[in-house]
C-alpha positions in Angstrom: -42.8 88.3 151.0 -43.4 86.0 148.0 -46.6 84.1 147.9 -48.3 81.7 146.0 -51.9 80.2 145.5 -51.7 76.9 144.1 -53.6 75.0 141.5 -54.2 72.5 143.9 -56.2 74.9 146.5 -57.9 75.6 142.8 -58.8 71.9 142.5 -59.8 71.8 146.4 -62.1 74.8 145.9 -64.1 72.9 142.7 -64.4 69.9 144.2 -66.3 71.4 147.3 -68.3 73.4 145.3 -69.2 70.2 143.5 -69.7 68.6 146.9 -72.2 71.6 148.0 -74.2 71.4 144.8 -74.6 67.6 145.6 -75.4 68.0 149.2 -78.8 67.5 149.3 -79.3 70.3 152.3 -78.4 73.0 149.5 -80.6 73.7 146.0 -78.7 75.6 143.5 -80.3 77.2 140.5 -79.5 78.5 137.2 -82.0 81.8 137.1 -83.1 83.9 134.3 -84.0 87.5 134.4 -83.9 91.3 133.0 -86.3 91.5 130.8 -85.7 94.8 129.6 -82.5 95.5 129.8 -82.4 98.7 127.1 -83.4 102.0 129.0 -81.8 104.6 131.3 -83.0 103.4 134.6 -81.0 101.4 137.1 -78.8 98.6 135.8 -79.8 99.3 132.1 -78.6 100.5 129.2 -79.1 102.3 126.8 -76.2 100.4 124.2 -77.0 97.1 126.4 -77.6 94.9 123.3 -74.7 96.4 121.2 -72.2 96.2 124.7 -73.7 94.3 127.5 -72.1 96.5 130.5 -70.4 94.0 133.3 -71.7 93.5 136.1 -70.8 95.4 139.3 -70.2 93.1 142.4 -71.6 95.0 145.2 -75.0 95.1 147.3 -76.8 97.5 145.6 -76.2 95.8 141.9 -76.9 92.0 143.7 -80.2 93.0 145.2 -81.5 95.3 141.5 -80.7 91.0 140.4 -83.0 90.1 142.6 -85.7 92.4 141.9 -85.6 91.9 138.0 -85.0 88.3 138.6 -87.9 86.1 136.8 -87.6 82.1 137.0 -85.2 79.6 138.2 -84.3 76.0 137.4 -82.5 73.8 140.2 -79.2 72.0 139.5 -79.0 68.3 140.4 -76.2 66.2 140.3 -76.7 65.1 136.5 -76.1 68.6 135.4 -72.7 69.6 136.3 -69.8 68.4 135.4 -66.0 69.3 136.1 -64.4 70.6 132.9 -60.9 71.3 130.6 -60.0 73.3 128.1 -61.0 71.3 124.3 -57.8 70.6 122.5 -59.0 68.7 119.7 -56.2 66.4 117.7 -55.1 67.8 114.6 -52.5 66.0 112.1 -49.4 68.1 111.8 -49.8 69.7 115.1 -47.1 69.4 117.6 -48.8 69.0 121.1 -46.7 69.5 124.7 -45.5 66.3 126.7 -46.9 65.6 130.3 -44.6 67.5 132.7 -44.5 67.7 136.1 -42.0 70.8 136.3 -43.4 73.5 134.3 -42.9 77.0 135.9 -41.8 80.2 135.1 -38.0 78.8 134.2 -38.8 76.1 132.5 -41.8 76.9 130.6 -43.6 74.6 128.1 -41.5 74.6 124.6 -44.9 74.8 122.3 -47.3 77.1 124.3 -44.5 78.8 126.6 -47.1 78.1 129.8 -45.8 78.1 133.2 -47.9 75.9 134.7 -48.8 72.2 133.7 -52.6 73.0 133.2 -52.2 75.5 130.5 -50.0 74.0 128.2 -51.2 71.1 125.6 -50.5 68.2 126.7 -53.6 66.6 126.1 -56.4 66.2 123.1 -59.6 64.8 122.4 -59.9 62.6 119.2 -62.8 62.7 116.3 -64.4 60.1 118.6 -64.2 61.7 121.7 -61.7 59.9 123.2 -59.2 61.6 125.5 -55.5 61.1 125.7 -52.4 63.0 127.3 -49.2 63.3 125.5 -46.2 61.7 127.6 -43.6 62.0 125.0 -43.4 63.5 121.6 -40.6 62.5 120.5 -38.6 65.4 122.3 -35.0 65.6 123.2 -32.1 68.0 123.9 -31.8 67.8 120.1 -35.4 68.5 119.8 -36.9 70.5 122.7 -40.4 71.3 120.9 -41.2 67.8 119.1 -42.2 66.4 116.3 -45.8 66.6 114.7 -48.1 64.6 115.3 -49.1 62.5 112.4 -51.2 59.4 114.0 -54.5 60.0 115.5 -54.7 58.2 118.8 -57.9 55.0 118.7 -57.1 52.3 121.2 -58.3 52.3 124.4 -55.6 50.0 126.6 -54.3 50.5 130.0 -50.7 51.2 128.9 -49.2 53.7 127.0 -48.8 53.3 123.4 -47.9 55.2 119.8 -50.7 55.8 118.0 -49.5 54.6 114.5 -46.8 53.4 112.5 -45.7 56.6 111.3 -42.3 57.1 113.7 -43.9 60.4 114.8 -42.1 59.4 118.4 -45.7 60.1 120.3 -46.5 57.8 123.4 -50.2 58.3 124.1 -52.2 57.8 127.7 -56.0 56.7 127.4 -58.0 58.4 130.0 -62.0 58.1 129.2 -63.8 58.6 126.7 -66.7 60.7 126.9 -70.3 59.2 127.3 -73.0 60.4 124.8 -75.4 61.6 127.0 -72.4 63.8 128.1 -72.0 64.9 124.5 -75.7 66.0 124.3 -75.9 67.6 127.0 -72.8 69.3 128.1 -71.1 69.6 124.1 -69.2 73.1 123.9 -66.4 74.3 121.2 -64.5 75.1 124.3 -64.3 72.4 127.0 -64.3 68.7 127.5 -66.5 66.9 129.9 -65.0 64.9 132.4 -66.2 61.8 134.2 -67.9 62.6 137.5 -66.9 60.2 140.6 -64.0 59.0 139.0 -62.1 58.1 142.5 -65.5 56.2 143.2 -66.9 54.8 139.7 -67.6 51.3 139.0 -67.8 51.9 135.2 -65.7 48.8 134.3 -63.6 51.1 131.7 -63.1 54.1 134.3 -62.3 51.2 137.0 -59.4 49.8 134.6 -58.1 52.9 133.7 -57.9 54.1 137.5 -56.6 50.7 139.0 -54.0 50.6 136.1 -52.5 54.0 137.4 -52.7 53.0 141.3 -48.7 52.0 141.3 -49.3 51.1 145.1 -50.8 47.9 143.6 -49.0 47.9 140.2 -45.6 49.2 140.5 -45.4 51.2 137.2 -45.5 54.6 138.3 -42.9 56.6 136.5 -43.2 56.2 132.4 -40.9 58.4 130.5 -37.2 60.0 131.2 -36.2 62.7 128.7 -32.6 63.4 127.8 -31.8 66.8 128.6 -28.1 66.6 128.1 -26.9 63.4 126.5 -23.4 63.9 128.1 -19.7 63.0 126.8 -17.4 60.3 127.9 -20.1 57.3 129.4 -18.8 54.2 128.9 -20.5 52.7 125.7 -23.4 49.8 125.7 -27.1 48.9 124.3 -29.8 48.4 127.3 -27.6 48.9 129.9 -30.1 48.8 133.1 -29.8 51.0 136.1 -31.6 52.3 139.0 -34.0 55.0 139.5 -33.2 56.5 142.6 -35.1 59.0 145.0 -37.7 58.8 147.7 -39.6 55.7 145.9 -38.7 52.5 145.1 -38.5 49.8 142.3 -38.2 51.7 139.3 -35.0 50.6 136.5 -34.0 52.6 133.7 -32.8 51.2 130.3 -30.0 53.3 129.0 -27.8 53.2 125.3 -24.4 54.9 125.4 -22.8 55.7 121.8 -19.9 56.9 121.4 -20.1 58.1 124.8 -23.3 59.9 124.8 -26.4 58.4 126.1 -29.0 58.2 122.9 -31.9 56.6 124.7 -33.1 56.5 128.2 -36.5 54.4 128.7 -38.2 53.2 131.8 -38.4 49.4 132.8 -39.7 48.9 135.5 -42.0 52.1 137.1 -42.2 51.4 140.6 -43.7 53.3 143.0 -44.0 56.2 145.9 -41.4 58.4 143.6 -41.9 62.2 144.2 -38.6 63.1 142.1 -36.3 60.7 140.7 -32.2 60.2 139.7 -31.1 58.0 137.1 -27.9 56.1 139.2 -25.6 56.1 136.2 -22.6 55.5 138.5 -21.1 52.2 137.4 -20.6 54.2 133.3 -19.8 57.5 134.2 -16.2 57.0 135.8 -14.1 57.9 132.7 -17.2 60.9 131.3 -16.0 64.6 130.2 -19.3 66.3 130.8 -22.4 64.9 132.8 -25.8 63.8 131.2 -29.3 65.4 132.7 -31.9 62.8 132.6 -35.0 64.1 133.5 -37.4 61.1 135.2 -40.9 62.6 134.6 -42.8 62.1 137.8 -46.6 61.3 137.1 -49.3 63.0 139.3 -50.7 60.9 142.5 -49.9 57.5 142.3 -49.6 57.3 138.8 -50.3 58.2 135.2 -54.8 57.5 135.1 -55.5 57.1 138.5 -56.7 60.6 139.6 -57.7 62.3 135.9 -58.7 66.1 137.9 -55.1 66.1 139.5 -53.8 65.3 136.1 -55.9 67.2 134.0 -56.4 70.2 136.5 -60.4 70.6 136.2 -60.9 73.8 138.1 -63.7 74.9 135.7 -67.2 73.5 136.8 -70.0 73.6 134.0 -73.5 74.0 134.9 -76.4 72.6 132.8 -80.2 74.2 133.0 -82.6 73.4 130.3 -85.4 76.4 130.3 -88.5 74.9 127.9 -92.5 75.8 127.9 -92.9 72.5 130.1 -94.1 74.6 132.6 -95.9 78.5 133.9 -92.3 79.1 135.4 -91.1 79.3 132.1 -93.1 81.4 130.1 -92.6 82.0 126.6 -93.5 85.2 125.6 -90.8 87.2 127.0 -87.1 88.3 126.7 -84.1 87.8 129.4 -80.7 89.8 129.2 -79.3 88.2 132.8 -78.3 84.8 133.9 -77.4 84.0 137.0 -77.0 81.1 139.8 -77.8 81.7 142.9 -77.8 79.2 146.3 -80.6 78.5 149.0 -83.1 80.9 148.0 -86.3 80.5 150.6 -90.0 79.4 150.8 -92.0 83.1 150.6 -92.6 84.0 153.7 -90.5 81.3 155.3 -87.5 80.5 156.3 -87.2 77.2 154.9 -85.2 76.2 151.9 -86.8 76.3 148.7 -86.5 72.7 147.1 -88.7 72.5 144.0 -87.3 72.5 140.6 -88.4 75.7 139.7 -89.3 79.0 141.0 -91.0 81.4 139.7 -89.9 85.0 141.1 -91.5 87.4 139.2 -95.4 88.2 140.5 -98.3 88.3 138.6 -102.1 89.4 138.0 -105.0 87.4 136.9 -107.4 89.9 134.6 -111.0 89.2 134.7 -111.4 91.1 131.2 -108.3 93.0 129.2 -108.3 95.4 126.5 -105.5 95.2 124.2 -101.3 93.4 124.4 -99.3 94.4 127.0 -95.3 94.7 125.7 -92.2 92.7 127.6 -90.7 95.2 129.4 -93.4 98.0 129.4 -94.2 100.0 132.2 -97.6 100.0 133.7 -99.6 101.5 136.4 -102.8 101.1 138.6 -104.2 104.4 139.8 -106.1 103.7 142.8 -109.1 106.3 144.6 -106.4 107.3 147.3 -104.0 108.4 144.5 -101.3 106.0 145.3 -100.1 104.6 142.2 -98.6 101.0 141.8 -95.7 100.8 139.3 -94.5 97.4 137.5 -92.7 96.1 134.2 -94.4 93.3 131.9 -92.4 89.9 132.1 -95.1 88.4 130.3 -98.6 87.8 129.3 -100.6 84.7 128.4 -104.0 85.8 126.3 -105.0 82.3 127.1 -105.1 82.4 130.8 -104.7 86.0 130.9 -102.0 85.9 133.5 -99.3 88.8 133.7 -96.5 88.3 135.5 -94.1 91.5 136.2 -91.3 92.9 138.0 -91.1 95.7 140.3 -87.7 97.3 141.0 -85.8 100.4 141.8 -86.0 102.6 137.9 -89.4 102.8 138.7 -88.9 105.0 141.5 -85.5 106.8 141.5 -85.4 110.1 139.7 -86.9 110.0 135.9 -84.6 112.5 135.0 -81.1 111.7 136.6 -81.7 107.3 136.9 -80.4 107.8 140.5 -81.5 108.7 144.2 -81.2 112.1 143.9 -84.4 114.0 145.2 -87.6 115.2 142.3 -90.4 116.9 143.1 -93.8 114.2 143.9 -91.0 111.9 145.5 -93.4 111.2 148.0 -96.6 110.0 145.7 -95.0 108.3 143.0 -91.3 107.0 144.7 -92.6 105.1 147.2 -93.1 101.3 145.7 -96.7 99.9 146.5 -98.5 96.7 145.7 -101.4 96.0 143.6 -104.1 95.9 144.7 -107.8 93.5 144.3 -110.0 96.1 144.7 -108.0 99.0 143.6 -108.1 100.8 140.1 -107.6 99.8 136.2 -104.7 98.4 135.6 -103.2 100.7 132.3 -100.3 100.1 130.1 -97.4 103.1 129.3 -96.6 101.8 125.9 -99.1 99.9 124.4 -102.1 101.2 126.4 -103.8 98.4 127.5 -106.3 98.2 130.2 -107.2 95.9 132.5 -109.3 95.1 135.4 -108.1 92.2 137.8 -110.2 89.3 138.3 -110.2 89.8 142.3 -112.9 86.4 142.9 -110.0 84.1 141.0 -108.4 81.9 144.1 -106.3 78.7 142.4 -103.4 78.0 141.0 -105.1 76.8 137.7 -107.3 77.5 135.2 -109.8 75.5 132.9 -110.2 76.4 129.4 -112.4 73.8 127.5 -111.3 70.7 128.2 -108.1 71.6 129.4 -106.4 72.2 133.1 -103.6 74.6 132.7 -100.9 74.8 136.1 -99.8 78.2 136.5 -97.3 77.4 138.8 -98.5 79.4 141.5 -100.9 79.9 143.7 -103.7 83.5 143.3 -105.3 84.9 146.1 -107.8 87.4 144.7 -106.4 87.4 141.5 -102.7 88.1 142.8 -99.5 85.4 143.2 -96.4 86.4 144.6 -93.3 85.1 144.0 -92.2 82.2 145.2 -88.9 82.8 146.7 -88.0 85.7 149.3 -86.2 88.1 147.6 -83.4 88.7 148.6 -83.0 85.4 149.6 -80.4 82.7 149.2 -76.5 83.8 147.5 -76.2 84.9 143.9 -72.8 83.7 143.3 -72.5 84.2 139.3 -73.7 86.7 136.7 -73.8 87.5 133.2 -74.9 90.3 130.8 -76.1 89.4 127.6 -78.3 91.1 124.7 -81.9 90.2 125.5 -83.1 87.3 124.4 -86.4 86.2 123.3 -88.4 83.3 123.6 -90.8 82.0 121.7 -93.0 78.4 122.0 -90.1 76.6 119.2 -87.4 77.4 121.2 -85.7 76.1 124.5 -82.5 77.7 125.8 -79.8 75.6 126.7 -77.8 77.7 129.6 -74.5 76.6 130.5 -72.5 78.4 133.4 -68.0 78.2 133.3 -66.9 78.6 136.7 -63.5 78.8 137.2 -61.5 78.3 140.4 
């Protein structure tokens, strides 16, 4: 049995995830973590920042993502956006007209597509203006076009050529794309599109959208392409006929020459067409082989009036902005995974965690410290019952002297084999412990630092000179935990990349594709 998914379940499925990221009973967050991603142990590699491995989708890999996880930053309405493909104008390229009837036998002439949405029939100009294509000059004579010669500039209601060059292109202004859109959301790859478009009250999006409402307007079909021009039609200039089908009010203009129909163009658009016949009935009594018209049928109620049917935006783009404005985000460390995950909770809580940030990596406050600690290093605290507590370095601050590390699974499987299989001391050193106020020195693998936690430090600040420095999170003899239970919440994207690192000039600009 043949089946089919369609792009409009696609669309469906963006905008409710769009919906759920606005729905102020969910938080969403763009989270940053691994930061030592080159090793042996579990989820690392040795080659990681040469050949990022993928991720694997399963528990055991999701929950390792949330024990190396190390900061979030919430999503809110401003910083996602539904997106296209960028198809930026180019004189003397030949881009695809608007067609509703794309498909594996009829694909598109330029791009051979099979669907609407991945063919170019739309561009974005040097001033970030956005147009579709609804006729390059294309005939039977001419399947694939002409080139186009005139960049699109004017931003009417109507379709219009761009120029004066007789390239044959009829442009469609959609939107054009606001600044703070540009800044934000730029990419070599995609185009922004206007969020609440069915709902805006941005005078420009409203004319554009109640242009394209043919309900009101009437002028829902816009172009007919001759397929066949046909032999034998009774000859005349601007002979006017009916477009039938299962809307009404919309006239053709038709030239016969030498009985062959040379131009077809649409009068009148009407409305409530889903597929259309040009009634050539009263011309066609004495013809010798019978013209195809095809009457393009715009998407909804016409050309403008729903820009994410017409355009197909089943990519979402997520915007997070990690800086050093606050202890969440600290600077001196590296990252190699980011991820988004939903409704993470309060620690120790089952309530929804709200705030913009998280921090979910722990950390120690040192009451003295004898040398750096490295990202990613492992290190230890020996205590006087032998029990060992294991961690990586996220990061250190020699100002507040405030560590903040990660405790996962390579720390305790098998230092030989990476895995679960069993090692001799499993039961001392594999067993993961916490860290402890009154327990031993606190003593670095790599770099051999030593440390003592400061276990009379209770705040969530510190004062140094004049100064009152947040750290985000709250110390209880000199420990803070994270913030959010982990596992907690849904991570519903990941990516592998070679480690980054941070330093206090830089801010990282993260920006998730999802595609539906």
């Amino acid at each position: 049995m043949a089946a089919l998914i369609t792009d409009e379940f696609r669309l469906i499925n963006a905008d409710n995830f769009i919906d759920s990221v606005t729905d102020p009973l969910n938080a969403y967050y763009i989270f940053i973590g691994l930061p030592n991603p080159v090793g042996e142990g579990y989820g690392r590699s040795l080659t990681w920042n040469q050949d990022p491995p993928a991720p694997t989708d399963n528990f055991s890999y999701i929950r390792h993502c949330y024990d190396t996880m190390m900061y979030g930053r919430r999503i809110t309405p401003a910083n996602i956006r539904r997106v296209i493909r960028r198809l930026d104008w180019s004189r003397g390229t030949t881009y695809e007209q608007y067609r509703d009837d794309y498909s594996v036998t009829n694909i598109s002439p330029i791009t051979s597509s099979t669907r609407l949405y991945d063919s170019n029939y739309y561009i974005i100009t040097s001033d970030f203006r956005v147009y579709i294509c609804l006729s390059n000059g294309s005939n039977v004579d001419n399947p694939t076009g002409n080139a186009s010669e005139d960049e699109p500039s004017f931003v009417d209601t109507e379709p219009a050529p761009a120029g004066t060059s007789g390239d044959g292109y009829i442009w469609k202004y959609l939107f054009t794309v606001a600044p703070s859109d540009v800044i934000k959301f730029d990419s070599t790859e995609y185009i922004t599109v206007p969020s609440d478009w069915l709902t805006s009250d941005n005078p420009q999006i409203e004319s554009i959208r109640e242009s394209g409402n043919s309900d009101i307007n009437r002028n829902q079909i816009k172009e007919i392409y001759i397929a066949n021009r046909g032999a034998g039609y009774i000859n005349g200039s601007a002979q006017s006929f009916e477009i039938i089908g299962d809307g009404e009010g919309a006239f053709a203009s038709v030239d016969v020459n030498a009985g062959e129909i040379t131009r077809a163009t649409v009068t009148s658009g009407g409305k409530g067409y889903t597929w259309g016949l040009v009634d050539l009935g009263s011309i066609n009594s004495l013809n010798s082989e019978n013209a195809k018209l095809d009457v393009i049928i715009p998407p909804s109620k016409g050309h403008g009036f729903d820009v994410y049917n017409e355009l197909g935006t089943d990519r979402i783009l997520i915007y997070a902005r990690f800086d050093d404005s606050t202890q969440d985000f600290p600077i001196d460390t590296k990252f190699a995974q980011i991820g988004l995950i939903k409704n993470p909770t309060v620690k120790d809580s089952n309530n929804l965690f709200t705030e913009n940030s998280f921090t979910a990596s722990n950390a120690l406050k040192f009451a003295s410290i004898i040398g750096t600690p490295i990202i990613g290093e492992e290190f230890k605290q020996l205590n006087n019952d032998g029990s060992i507590a294991k961690a990586y370095v996220v990061a250190f601050d020699p100002e507040t002297l405030v560590l903040k590390y990660i405790q996962d699974r390579s720390l305790y499987y098998n230092p030989s084999t990476y895995d679960n299989t069993d090692y001799r001391s499993i039961g001392i050193v594999g067993r993961k412990l916490p860290f402890l106020f009154g327990g031993g020195v606190i003593t670095g693998d790599e770099s051999n630092f030593t440390a003592t936690i400061d276990q009379t430090f209770n705040d969530s600040s510190v004062t140094i000179g004049s100064r009152s420095i947040d750290l985000g999170v709250n110390f209880v003899n000199g420990l803070a935990e994270s913030q959010i239970n982990k596992p907690s919440g849904e991570i519903l994207y990941l990516d592998n990349r070679p480690a980054v690192e941070r330093n206090p000039r830089q801010k990282e600009d993260v920006k998730i594709i999802l595609e539906f």
